[in-house]
NUPA-197593 format. One line per field, with one value per residue (C-alpha): x, y, z; residue number from 1. Coordinates in steps of 0.1 Angstrom, whole numbers. Each point is the difference from the previous one (the first is absolute). Last residue first. Example, Ala and Ser with C-alpha at 12.3 -4.5 7.8 and 13.67 -1.06 7.14 Angstrom:
% residues 2
u: 137,-14
v: -11,-34
w: 71,7
resi: 2,1
This chain:
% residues 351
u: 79,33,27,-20,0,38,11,-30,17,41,-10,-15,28,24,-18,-3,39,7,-21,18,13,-20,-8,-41,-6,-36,-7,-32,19,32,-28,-21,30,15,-30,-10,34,-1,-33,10,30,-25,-20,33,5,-30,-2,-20,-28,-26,-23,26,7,-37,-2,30,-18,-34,22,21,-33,-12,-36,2,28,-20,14,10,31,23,-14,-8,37,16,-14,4,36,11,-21,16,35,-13,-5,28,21,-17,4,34,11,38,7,11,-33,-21,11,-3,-32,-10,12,-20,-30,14,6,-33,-24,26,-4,-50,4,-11,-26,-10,-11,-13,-26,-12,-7,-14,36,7,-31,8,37,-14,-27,27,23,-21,-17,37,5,-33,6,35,-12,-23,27,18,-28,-8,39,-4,-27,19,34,-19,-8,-32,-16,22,-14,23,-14,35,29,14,29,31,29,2,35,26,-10,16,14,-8,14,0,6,29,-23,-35,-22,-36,-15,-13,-33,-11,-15,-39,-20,7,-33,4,-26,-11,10,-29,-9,4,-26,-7,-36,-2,0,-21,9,-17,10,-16,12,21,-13,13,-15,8,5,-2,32,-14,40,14,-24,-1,-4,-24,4,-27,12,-29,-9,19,-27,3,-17,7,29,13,30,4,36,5,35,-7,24,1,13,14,1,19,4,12,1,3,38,1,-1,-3,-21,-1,-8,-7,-22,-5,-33,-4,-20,-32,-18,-35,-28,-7,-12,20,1,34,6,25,36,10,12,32,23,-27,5,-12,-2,-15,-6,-15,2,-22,17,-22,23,-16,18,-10,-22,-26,12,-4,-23,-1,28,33,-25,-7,0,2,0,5,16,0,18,-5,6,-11,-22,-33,-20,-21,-4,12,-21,-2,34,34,25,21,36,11,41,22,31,29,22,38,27,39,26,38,27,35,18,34,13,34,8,33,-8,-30,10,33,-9,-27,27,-7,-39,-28,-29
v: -191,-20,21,33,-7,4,29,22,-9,2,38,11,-14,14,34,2,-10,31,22,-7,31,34,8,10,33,4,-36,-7,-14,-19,-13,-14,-12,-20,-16,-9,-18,-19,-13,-13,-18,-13,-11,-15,-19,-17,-14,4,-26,15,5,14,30,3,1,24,27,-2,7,30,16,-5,7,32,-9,-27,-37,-18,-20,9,36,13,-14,17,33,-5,-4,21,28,-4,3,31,18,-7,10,32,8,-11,24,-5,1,-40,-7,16,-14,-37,8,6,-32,-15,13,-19,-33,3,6,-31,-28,12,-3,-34,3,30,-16,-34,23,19,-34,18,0,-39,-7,24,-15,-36,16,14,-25,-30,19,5,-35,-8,27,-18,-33,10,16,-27,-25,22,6,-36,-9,27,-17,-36,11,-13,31,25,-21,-14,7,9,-14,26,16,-1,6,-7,-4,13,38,25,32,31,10,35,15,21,30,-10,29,8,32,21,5,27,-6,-4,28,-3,0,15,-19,36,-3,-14,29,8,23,-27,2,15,-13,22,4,-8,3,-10,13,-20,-19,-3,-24,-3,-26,12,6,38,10,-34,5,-39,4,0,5,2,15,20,-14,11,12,-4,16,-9,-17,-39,-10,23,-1,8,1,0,20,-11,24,-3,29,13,-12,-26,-3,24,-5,4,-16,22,-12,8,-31,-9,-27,-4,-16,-33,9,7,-12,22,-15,-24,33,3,-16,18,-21,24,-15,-9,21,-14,26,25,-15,37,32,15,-1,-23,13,-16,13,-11,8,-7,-19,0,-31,28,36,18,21,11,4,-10,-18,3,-14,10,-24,13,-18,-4,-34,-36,-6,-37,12,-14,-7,-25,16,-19,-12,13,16,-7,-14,17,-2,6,8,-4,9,-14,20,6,-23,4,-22,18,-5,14,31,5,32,14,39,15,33,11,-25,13,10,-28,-28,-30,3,-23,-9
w: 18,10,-22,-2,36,4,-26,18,34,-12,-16,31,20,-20,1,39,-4,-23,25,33,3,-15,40,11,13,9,-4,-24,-32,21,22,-28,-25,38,6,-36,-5,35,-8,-35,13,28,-31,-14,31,4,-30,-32,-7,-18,25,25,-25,1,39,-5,-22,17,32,-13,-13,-44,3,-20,-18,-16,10,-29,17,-27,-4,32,13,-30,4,41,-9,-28,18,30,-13,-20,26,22,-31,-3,37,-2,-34,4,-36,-3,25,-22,-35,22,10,-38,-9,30,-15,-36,16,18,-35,-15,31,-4,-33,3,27,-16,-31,21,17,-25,-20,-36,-9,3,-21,-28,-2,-1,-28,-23,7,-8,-35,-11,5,-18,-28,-6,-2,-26,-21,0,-7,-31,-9,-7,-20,-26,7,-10,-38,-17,11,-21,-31,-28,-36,-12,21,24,-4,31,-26,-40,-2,-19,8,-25,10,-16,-37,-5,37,-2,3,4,-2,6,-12,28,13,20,30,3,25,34,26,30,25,23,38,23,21,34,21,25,13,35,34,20,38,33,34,37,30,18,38,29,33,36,20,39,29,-3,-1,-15,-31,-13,-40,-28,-39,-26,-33,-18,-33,-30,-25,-40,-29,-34,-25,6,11,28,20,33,15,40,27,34,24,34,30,23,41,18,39,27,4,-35,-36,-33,-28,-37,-19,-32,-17,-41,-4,-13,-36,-6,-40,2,-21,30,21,30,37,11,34,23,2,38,24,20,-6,13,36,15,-3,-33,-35,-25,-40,-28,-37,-29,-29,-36,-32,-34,-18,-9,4,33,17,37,5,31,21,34,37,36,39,31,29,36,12,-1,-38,-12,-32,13,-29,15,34,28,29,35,14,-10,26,20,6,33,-3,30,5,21,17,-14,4,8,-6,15,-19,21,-17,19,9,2,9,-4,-3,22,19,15,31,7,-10,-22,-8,-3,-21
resi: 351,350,349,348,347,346,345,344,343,342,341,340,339,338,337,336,335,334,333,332,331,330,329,328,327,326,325,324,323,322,321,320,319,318,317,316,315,314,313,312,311,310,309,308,307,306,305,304,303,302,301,300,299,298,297,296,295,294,293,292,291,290,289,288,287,286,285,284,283,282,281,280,279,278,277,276,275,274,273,272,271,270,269,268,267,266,265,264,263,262,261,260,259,258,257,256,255,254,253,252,251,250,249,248,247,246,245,244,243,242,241,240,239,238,237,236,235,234,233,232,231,230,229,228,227,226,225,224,223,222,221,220,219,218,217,216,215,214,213,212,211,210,209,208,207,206,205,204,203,202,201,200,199,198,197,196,195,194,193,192,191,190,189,188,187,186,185,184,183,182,181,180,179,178,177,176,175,174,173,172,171,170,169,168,167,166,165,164,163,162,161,160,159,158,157,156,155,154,153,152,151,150,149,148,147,146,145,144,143,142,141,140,139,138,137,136,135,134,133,132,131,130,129,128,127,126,125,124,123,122,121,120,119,118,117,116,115,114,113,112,111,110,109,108,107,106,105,104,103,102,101,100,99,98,97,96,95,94,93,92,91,90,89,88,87,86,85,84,83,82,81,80,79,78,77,76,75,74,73,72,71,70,69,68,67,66,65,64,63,62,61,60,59,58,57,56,55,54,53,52,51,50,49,48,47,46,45,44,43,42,41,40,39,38,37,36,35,34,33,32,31,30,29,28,27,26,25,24,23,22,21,20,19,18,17,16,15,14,13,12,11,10,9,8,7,6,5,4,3,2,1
């Protein structure tokens, strides 16, 4: 800066702002590897956590619906834990369980907790135990795997109570003469119509042969679709391979609600789960196994370019540090979700 008179400058100042590029030092981050072998139902969480669980009764009607609430709280990467393995009795139907989050992220990491809560519903009537939950993790503090475990719960699933309604039976109606008002002489047909010839035979006549074949044809289409349709279900694989373009269209619906109320974390959120849902999915990797590198090698395998996994890169770089920064800025978010949008839009075209 500079100034015009020394006497004076306290008044008539001028200064002129000159760019000037600064950098700050470079940091270095060791990241170390996992020791000894994985357990098998390693969960993903480095971290110290706890793990709880319970169910909302312990009786219920047959075919109605039980909570089973399993609750993982802690510090640590908590919005990376997987979904604990339920292994239930095969008279119990289980549905996808209903995931929500309540997590806070710090200078010291993330902390909170995230619940997964079960509907349960017994078919049949009796006594049923929930095994325990097995769930194991990387403790950062002891730098060991360690392993949780739920309690165990059982509940009686009782006969349903309903009762087939009563058949009401009418008596007869009461009759009524019949009347024809205006009606004495009724209208006289001058030909004798579609009759058949005495003595003819209903199987003598083609359209009876014929609404035979039809109905034939029609039980062996019908018998085509019913088992084509059985056949593509039973495929787990294919199913979610085809739903795989509508399940992200709708997560990325709910980004876009968060984005339009200003909700980044959300929207972050649920950017990543649009994309690693769809990526597990299509490329029928478990989530378990599914890694950045398992997830490009596959895209690689089926012929996508370079530059839309670099697009993918670049998207998942900038969701992660946006999610874990301290303070992270709302900008950028409408062209994180173009580009999310653009690469589901372009592999569902090639894949």
């Amino acid at each position: 800066s500079g100034r015009s008179d020394p006497f004076f400058g306290d008044f008539f100042s001028t200064y002129t702002t000159v760019a000037r590029a600064v950098a700050s030092e470079a940091v270095k981050i060791t990241v170390k590897p996992l020791p000894g072998t994985k357990p098998v139902d390693f969960s993903g969480i480095a971290g110290k956590i706890n793990i709880s669980a319970g169910i909302n009764r312990d009786s219920v009607n047959v075919n109605d619906a039980l909570n089973y609430k399993i609750t993982i709280s802690g510090t640590g990467n908590l919005r990376l834990a997987g979904v604990p393995v339920l292994r239930l009795p095969p008279d119990i139907e289980v549905y996808d369980p209903k995931i929500t989050e309540d997590l806070k992220n710090t200078l010291s990491g993330t902390s909170g907790q995230k619940t997964f809560e079960y509907l349960l519903i017994p078919r049949h009537h009796g006594d049923y135990t929930i095994p325990s939950v097995a769930y194991s993790y990387f403790n950062t503090s002891t730098g060991k795997f360690e392993h949780l475990t739920t309690p165990e719960f059982r509940f009686h699933a009782r006969k349903s109570t309903a009762q087939v309604s009563d058949i009401a039976v009418f008596g007869g109606v009461a009759k009524e003469d019949v009347r024809y008002l205006g009606k004495d002489i009724r209208f006289i047909r001058t030909s004798p119509g579609n009759l058949t010839k005495p003595g003819e035979q209903l199987l003598s006549q083609n359209s009876f042969y014929l609404s035979y074949v039809i109905t034939f044809l029609l039980f062996l289409i019908i018998l085509f679709l019913r088992r084509e349709h059985i056949r593509r279900n039973a495929d787990i694989a294919a199913v979610k391979n085809r739903r795989a373009g509508k399940v992200a269209v709708k997560r990325l619906k709910e980004a876009s609600a968060c984005m339009k109320k200003g909700e980044s974390d959300r929207f972050y959120e649920e950017i990543l789960k649009a994309i690693w849902g769809y990526l597990s999915d299509k490329l029928n990797i478990p989530v378990s196994d599914l890694t950045r590198n398992s997830a490009i090698n596959a895209l690689q395998q089926k012929g996508i370019d370079d530059k839309k996994i670099t697009n993918l890169a670049d998207i998942l770089d900038k969701c992660e540090y946006a999610r874990y920064a301290p303070a992270s800025s709302d900008s950028g978010v409408s062209e994180i979700y173009d580009d999310a949008s653009g690469f589901i839009r372009s592999v569902e075209n090639e894949i």
